[in-house]
N, C-alpha and C positions, 0 to 999 in steps of 0.2 A: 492523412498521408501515410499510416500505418496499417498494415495489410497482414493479420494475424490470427488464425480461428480463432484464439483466446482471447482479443478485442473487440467489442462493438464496434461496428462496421460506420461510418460516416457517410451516407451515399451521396448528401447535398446537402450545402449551405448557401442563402440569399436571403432577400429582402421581400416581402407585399408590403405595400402598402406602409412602408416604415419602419415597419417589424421585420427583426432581425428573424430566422428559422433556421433549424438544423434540423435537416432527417436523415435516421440511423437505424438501423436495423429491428426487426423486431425480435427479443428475444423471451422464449415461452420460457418458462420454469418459476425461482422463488430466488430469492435473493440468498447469499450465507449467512445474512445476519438472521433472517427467517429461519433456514433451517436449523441455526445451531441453536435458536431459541425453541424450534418442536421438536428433536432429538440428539442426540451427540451424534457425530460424524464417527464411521469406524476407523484404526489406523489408515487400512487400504482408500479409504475416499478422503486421508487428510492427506497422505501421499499423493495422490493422484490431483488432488486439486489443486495443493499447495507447487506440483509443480508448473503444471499448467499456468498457475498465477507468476510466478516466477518467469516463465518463458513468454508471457504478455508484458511483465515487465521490462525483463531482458533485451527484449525491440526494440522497445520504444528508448531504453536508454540507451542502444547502438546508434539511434538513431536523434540520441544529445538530448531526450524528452524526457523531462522528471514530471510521475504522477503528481505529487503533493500531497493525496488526501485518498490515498489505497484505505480501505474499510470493511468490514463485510457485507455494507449498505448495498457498496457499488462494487462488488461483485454477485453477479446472476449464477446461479447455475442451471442448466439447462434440461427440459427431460430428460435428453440421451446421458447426463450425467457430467457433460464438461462446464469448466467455470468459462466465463467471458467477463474481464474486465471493463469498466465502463464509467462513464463522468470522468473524460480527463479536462472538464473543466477550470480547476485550475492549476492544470499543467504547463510547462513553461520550457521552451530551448533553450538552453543556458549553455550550451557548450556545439561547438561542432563534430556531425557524426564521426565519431571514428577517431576523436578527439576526446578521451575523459579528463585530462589533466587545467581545468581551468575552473577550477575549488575560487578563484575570486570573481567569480560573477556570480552575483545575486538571484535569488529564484522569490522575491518578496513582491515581484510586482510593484514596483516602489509609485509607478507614475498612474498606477489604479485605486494605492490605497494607502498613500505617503510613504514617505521613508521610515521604515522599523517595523511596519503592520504585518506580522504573520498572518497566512490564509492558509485556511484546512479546520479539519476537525480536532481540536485539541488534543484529544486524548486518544488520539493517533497518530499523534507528530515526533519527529525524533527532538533528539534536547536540542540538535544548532537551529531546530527548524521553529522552536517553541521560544529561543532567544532573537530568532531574525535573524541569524548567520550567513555566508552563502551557502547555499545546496550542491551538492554531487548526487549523484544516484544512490548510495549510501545511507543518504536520507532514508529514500524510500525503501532499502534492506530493513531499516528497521522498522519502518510500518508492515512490511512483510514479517516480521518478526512479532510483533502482537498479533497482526491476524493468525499468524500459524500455533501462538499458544492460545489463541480462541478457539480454533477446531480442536485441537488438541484436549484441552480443559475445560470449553463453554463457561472461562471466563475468561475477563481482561485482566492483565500480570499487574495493570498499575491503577486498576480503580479503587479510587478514593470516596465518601461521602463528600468530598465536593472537590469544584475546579480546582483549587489552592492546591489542593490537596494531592490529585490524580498529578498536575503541572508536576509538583514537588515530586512526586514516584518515578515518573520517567527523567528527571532529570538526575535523581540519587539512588533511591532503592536498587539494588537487584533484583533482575526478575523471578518469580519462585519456580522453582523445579519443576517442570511440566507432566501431571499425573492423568493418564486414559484409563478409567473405571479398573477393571481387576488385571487387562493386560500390563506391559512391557512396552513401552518407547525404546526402540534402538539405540544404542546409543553414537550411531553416526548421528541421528537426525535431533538425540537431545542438542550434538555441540554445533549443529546448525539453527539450531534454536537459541541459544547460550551466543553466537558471534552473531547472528543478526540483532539482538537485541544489546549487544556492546554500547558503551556512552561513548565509545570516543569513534568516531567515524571511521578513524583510518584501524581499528580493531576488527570493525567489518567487512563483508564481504566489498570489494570492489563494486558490484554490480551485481546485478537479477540474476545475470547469464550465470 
């Protein structure tokens, strides 16, 4: 239902023969979690992606849709150089467009995977989303908020030698100060790096946009 270059496109969904299908777009290039593992991104393409990612976000929560599980995984970047975000699999409408203010409706999928079961990738999740709290878009600022100190650093602000561990970092630690090789980080984009990664939700940005 979301119509955004930054998005993998959905052209069709149905049934053969039982089985469920979805087909989507094809998109050439490598994933970011690829590239940031064969080179560091330079500021100009953490810029340019991170806002692109931002503006794929931005829609979809206009349009009352929280990602859940933004990553570098499931972002592609493309030859020509753009990101397109993709797997809003377990994405969820938890609010109506145009409507942000309804913080008490749950985004856990409760009747897929019982009541309290967070879904996503752990060590991508903001802290209400790693407690099972309700979601706002919010959330997903701070999942944009680790990916952006991934390009940034090619590393992650809260990994731990294990789950217990990493869980514990994003819900207490602050994130370390974000360093790109011998340059300068601006510091507009340190303190949008600094509030997207905020523990308390409403410290964060409203939304993507």
């Amino acid at each position: 239902a979301i119509d955004d270059p930054f998005i993998c496109k959905i052209s069709e969904t149905g049934e053969v023969d039982g089985e469920p299908f979805i087909a989507m777009e094809y998109i050439e290039g490598e994933s970011l979690s690829a590239r940031i593992a064969r080179e560091p991104l330079s500021l100009e393409e953490v810029v340019a992606t991170a806002s692109e990612v931002a503006e794929a976000l931005g829609v979809a929560h206009e349009h009352g849709i929280i990602h859940r599980d933004l990553k570098p995984s499931n972002i592609m970047l493309t030859t020509q150089g753009h990101a397109k975000v993709l797997d809003f699999g377990l994405a969820k409408q938890v609010f109506t467009a145009g409507n942000m203010d309804t913080s008490a409706q749950t985004a856990t999928s409760d009747d897929l995977t019982g009541r309290g079961v967070t879904l996503g990738t752990l060590s991508y999740m903001s802290p209400e989303q790693l407690r099972a709290l309700p979601l706002t878009p919010r959330s997903d600022v701070f999942s944009f908020g680790i990916v952006l100190h991934e390009m940034l650093t090619g590393k992650h602000p809260f990994a731990r030698p294990t789950s217990p561990g990493t869980i514990s970092a994003i819900m207490v630690d602050p994130p370390p100060a974000p360093e790109i090789g011998d340059g300068k980080i601006p510091d507009e984009l340190v303190q949008i790096h600094n509030k997207a990664l905020a523990k308390k939700p409403d410290d964060r940005y409203e939304n993507a946009s």
